[in-house]
N, C-alpha and C positions, 0 to 999 in steps of 0.2 A: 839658662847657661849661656846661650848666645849675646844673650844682653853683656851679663859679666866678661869674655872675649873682648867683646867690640869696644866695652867701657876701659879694660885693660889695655888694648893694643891704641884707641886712640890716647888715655894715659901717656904710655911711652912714645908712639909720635909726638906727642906734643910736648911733654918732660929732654926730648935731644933737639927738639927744635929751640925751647928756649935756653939749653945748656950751650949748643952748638951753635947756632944760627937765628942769636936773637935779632936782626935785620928782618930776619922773614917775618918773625912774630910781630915786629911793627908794622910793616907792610900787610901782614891778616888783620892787625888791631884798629888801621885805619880804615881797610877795607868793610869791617864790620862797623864800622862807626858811620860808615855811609848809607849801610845798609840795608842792616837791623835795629842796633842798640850802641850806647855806650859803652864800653868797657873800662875797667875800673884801671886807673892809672897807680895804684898802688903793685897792682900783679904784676904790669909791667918792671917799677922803678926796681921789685927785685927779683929779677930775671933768676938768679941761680939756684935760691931756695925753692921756688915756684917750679923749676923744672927738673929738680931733685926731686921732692916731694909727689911731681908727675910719675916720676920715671917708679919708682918704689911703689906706689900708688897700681901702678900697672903691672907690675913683677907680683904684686899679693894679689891681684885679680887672677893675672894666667895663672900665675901660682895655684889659689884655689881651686879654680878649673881645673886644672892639670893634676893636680891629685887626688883630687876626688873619687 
């Protein structure tokens, strides 16, 4: 159950980051590209499906949780 939480709430951090403040998301994506791995340049070019998708993604996770 904490798995699904964590995977949900990071979800929605990251679904308003790319809705709200996709500057930061380039700034994570180049920092991960130093770091770790490449990131796929497609997720970025469409920032507001990808953080819709995040965001809902993460409303069904708590969701679950939460009424269980």
């Amino acid at each position: 159950m904490t798995i699904l939480i964590s995977i949900g709430v990071f979800s929605l951090i990251f679904g308003f980051l790319f809705l709200f403040s996709p500057d930061t998301v380039t700034k994570m994506v180049e920092w991960s590209n130093r770091m770790v791995a490449r990131t796929d340049d497609f997720l970025i070019s469409r920032k507001k499906p990808v953080g819709v998708f995040l965001i809902l993604a993460g409303l069904f996770m708590l969701g679950t949780v939460i009424l269980r």
